[in-house]
C-alpha positions in Angstrom: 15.0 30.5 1.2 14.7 26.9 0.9 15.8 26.3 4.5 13.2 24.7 7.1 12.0 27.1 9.9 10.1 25.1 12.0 8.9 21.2 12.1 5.6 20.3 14.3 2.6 18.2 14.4 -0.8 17.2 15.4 -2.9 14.6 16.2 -5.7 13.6 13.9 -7.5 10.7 12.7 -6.9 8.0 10.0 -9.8 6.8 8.2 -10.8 3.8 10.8 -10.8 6.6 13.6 -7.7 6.1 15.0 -5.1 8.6 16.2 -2.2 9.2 13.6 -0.4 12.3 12.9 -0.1 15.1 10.5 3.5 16.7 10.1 3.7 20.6 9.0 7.1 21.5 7.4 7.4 25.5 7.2 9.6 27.3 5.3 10.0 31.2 4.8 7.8 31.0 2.2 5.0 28.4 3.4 3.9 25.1 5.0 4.2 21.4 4.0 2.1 18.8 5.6 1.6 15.0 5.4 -1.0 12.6 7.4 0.5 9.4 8.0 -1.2 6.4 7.4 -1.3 3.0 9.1 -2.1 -0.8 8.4 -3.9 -3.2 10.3 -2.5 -6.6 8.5 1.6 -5.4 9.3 4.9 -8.0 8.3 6.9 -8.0 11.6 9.7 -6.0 10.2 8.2 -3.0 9.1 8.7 0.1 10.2 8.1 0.7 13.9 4.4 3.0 14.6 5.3 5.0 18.0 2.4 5.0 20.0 1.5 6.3 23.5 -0.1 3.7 25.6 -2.1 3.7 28.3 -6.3 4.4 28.4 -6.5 6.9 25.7 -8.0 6.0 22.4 -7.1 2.2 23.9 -3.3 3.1 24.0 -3.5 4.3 20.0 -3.1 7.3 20.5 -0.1 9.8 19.3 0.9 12.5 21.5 4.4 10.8 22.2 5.3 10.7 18.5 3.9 14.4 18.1 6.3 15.5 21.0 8.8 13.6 19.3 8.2 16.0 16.1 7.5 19.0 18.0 10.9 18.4 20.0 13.1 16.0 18.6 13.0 16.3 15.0 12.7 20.3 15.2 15.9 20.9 16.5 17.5 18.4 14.1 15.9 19.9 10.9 15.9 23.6 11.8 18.2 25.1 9.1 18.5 22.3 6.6 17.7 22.8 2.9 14.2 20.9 2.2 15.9 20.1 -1.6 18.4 17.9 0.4 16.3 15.4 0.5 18.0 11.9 0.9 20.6 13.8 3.0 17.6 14.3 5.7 16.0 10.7 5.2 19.6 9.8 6.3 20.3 12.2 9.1 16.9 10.9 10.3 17.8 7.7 10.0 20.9 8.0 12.0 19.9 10.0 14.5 17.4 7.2 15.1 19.7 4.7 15.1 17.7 1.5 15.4 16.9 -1.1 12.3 13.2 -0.8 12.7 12.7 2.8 13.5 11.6 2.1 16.9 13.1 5.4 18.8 12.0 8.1 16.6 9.4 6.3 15.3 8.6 5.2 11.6 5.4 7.0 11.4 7.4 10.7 12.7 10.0 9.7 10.3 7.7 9.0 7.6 5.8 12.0 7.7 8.4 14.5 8.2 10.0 13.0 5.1 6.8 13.3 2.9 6.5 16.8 4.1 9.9 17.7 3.2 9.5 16.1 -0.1 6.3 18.5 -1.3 8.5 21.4 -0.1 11.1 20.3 -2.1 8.9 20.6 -5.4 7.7 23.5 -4.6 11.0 25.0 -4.3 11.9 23.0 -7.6 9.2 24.8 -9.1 7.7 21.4 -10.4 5.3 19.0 -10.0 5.9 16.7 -7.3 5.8 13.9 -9.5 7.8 15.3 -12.0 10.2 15.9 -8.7 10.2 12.4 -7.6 11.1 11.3 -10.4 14.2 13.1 -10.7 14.8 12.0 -6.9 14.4 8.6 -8.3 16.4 8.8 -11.4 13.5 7.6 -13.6 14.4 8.0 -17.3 11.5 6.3 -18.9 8.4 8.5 -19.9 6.1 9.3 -17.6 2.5 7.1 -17.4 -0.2 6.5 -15.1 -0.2 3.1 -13.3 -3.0 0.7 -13.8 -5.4 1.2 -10.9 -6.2 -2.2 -8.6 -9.2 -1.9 -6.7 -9.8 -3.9 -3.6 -14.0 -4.1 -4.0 -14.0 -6.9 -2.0 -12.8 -6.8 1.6 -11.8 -9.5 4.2 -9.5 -10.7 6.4 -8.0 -8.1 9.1 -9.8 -5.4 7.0 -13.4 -6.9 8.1 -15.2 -8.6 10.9 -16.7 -11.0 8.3 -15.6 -14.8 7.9 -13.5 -14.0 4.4 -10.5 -15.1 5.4 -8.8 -13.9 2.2 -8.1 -10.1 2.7 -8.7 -8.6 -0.7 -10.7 -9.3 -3.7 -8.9 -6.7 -6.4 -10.1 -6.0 -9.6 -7.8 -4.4 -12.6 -9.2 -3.3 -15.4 -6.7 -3.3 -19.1 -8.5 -0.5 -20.9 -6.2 2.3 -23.2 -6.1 5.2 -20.3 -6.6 5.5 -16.9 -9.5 7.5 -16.9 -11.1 4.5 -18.6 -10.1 2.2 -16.2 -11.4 4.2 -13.5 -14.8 4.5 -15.1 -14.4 0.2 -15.7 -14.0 -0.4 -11.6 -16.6 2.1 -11.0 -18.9 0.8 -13.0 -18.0 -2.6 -11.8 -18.6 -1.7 -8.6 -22.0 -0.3 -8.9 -22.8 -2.9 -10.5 -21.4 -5.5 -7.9 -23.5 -3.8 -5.2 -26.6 -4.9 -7.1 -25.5 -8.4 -7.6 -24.3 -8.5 -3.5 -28.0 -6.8 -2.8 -30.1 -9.4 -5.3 -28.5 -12.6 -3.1 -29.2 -10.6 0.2 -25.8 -11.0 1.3 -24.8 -7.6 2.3 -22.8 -6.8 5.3 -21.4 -3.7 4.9 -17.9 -1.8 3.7 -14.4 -3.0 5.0 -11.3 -0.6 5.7 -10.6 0.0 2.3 -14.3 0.8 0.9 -15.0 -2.5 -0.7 -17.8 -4.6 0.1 -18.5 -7.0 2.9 -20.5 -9.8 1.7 -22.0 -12.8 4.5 -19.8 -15.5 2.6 -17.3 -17.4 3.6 -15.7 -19.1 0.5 -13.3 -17.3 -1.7 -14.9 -19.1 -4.9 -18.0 -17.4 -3.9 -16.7 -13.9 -3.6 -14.4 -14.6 -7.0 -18.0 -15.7 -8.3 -19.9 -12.3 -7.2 -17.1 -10.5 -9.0 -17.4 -12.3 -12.3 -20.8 -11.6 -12.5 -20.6 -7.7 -12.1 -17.7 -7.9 -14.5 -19.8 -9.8 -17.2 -23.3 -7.6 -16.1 -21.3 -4.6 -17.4 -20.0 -6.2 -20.4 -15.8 -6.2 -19.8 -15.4 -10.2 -19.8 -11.8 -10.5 -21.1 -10.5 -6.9 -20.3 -10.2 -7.0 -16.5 -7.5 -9.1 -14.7 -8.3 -10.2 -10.8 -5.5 -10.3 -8.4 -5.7 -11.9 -4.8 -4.3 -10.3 -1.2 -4.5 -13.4 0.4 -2.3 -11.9 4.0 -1.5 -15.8 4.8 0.3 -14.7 7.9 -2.9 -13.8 9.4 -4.2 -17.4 9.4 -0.8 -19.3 10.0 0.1 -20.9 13.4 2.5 -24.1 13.5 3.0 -25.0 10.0 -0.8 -24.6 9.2 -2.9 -22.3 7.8 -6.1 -22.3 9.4 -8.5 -20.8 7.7 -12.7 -20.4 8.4 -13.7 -23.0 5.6 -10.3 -25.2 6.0 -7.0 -26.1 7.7 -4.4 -26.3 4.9 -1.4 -27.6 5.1 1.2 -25.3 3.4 1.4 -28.1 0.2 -2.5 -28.3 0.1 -2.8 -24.4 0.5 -0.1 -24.2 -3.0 -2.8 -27.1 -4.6 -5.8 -25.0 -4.0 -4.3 -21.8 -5.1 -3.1 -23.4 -8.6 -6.7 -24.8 -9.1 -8.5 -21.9 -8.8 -5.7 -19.3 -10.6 -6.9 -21.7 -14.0 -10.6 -21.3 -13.1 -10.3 -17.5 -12.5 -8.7 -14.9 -14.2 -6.0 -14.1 -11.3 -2.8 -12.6 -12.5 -1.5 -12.4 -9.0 -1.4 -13.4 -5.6 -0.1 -11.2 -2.7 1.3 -12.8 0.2 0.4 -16.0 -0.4 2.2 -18.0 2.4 3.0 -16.7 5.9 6.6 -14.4 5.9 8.3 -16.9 7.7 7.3 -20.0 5.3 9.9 -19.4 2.5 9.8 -23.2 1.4 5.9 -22.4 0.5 7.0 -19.3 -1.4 9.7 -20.4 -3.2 7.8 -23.4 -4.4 4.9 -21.7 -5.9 7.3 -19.1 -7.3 8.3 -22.7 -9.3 4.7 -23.8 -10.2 4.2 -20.2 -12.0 7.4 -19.5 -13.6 6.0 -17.3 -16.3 7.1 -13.9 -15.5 3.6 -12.7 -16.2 1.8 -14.0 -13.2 3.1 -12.2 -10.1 3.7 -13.6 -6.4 3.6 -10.4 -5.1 5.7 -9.7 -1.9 3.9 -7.4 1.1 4.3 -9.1 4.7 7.5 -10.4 3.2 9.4 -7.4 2.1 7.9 -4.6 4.0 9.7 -2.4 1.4 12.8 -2.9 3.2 15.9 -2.8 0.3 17.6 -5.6 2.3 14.4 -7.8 2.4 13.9 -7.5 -1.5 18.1 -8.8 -1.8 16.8 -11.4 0.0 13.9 -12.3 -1.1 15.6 -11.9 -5.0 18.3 -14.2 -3.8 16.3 -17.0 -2.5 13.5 -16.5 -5.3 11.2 -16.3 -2.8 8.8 -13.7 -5.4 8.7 -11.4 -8.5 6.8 -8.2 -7.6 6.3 -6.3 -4.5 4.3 -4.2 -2.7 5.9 -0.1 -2.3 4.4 1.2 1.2 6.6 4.4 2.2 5.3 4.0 5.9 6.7 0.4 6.0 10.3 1.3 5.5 9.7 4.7 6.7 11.2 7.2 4.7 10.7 8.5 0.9 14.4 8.0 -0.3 14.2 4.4 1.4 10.9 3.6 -0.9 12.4 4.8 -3.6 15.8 2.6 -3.5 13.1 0.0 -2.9 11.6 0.6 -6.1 14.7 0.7 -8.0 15.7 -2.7 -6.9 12.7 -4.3 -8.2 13.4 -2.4 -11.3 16.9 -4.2 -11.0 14.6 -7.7 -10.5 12.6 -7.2 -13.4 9.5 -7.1 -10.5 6.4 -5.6 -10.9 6.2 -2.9 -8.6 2.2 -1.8 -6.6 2.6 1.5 -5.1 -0.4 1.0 -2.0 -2.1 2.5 0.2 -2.8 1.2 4.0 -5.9 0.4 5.9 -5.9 3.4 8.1 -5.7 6.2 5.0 -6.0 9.9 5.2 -6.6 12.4 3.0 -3.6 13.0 1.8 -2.6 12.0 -1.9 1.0 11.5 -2.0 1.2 8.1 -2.8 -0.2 9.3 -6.2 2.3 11.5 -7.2 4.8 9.3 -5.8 3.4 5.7 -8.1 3.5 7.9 -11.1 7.2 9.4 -10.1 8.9 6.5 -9.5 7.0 4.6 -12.5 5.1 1.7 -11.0 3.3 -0.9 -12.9 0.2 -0.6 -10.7 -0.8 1.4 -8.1 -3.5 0.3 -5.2 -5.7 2.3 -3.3 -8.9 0.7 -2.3 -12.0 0.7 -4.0 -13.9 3.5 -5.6 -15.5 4.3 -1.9 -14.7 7.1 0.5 -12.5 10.3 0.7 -9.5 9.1 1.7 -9.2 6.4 -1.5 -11.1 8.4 -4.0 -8.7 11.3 -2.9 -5.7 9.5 -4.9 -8.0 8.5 -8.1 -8.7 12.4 -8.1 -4.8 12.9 -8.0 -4.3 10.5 -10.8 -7.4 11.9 -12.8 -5.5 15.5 -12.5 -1.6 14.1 -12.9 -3.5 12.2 -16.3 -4.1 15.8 -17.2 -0.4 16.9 -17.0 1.8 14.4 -18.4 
């Protein structure tokens, strides 16, 4: 009963309008899908996208990794028990054979996984949630993470001259519902304050606004001012994606406004943390400056104020020994598509755990509809989880998953 029939795929589009796929998982007694996402600002070890090449869609499109499905994986998963879970992550994983997923592909790998892990709750007769965390040996009670909305957008998200990729906002309110009304409300509110100074530009990737600036203070500034407009001063923290390895080329980080050097960059970054109210910065140095990183992991020894790890980790278990071993950070981003497999993200997770990190479940760029990510924060028991701002389907589809999980646990 629990054994898979068939494994296929399609192509379809991600929320930017490029090709990914969508990976169908049928079973006597029905069909599991997942659309695979993708990222536009990737660390260099992540998980390997197969792509096809060529003139179509500009060589983005996805016909090889859907043949890959339709062929490949089909005849390896024909037969096996979707409730076996890490047992086919592995298999996969083998039978792929490289360290960075580059022959089956970490977006086929990646979605068949997802798939198999919402037939596996279904044949748990559970919640998938409530499943994942069982898969992920979670004891503690069950909560919904605190949301992080990316209003602002820049960097490889935008065509604008923020360098800085995203301007988060996390409101520290009693439930989540109330947090999500606090961004929302922030939001709206930030539009008006974007439209008074005529400095409108449009939406980014991830649905937050584009404002004609080019200064982080300023954008930190427009943020404030919504904040205070809609009366949470002192009940919303700010955290910075900075994506340094986007503006780094030897030993410098060159941004729009400035060229830092990586000890002028650390300076700048601990001036304005005391002006704002930042709680964190993600990937604030390039993934191959570990000096930088490990010295501003110094400057803000207090556990409280997180150097969060993206670029650096690329969820990968090894990269998080490492990166615990050399103190390099003390929280970390959880993308499933980086590493490329669900039981992989989880053993992810539970290292942080290990670290005493702060874990951020997150979307990508390139999002679809699909809300796993939400049962999978609250599974796995994140601190935070990060899905864009309060704009478009394919973000507000996960605050709708938390709204309903809120409901059940």
């Amino acid at each position: 009963m629990t054994k898979i029939k068939k494994v296929f795929a399609r192509e379809i589009l991600n929320s930017r309008g490029v090709p990914t796929i969508e990976v169908f998982v049928e079973t006597k007694d029905g069909v599991f899908n997942s659309g695979v996402p993708s990222g536009s600002s990737k660390g260099k070890f992540e998980a390997i996208e197969i792509e096809d090449g060529g003139k179509r869609y500009m060589g983005k499109g996805k016909l090889k990794a859907v043949k890959i499905v339709n062929e490949t994986i089909n005849k390896i998963l024909r037969g096996k028990s979707v409730l076996d879970q890490k047992e086919i992550d592995e298999l996969l994983i083998q039978k792929d054979g490289t360290q960075n997923k580059s022959r089956l592909g970490g977006n086929v790998i990646t979605g068949v996984s997802i798939a198999v892990c919402k037939a596996g709750a279904f044949y748990s007769k559970t919640n998938l949630f409530e499943y994942i965390k069982k898969l992920s040996g979670n004891k503690e009670k069950l909560f919904i993470p605190r949301p992080f909305f990316n209003v602002i957008n820049g960097g490889a998200h935008v065509l604008s001259g923020l360098d800085f990729q995203e301007f988060i906002i996390s409101p520290k309110l009693k439930s989540f519902p109330d947090n999500l009304a606090a961004g929302c409300e922030i939001f709206y509110k930030l539009k008006d304050v974007i439209k008074k100074n005529k400095i409108f530009a449009g939406f980014g990737d991830e649905g937050g606004f584009v404002p004609n600036i080019k200064y982080p203070e300023q954008a930190l500034d427009l943020i404030n001012k919504a904040i205070d407009l809609t009366g949470y001063k002192g009940k919303v923290d700010i955290v910075l994606d900075i994506a340094a390895s986007q503006f780094y080329s030897n030993g410098k980080y060159k941004t729009s406004f400035k060229v830092f050097s990586p000890l002028s960059l650390k300076k700048y970054y601990l001036k304005f943390i005391s002006k704002y109210n930042i709680i964190g910065l993600e990937d604030p140095f390039s993934e191959d400056d570990h000096g930088s990183w490990k010295e501003i992991v110094k400057n803000v020894s207090n556990n409280s104020f997180m150097i969060i790890g993206d670029d650096l980790l690329v969820t990968n278990p090894r990269m998080i020994e490492k990166a615990k071993k050399e103190n390099l950070c003390n929280s970390a981003i959880i993308k499933i598509n980086q590493v490329g497999s669900v039981s992989e993200a989880i053993e992810a997770v539970n290292l942080c755990k290990q670290n005493n990190w702060k874990v951020i479940v997150s979307h990508r760029s390139g999002e679809t509809n699909d809300d796993f990510i939400a049962d999978f924060a609250v599974g796995v028991g994140a601190d935070f989880i990060k899905t864009g701002a309060p704009n478009r389907g394919e973000r507000v589809a996960k605050y709708n998953r938390l709204l309903e999980i809120e409901k059940l646990i």
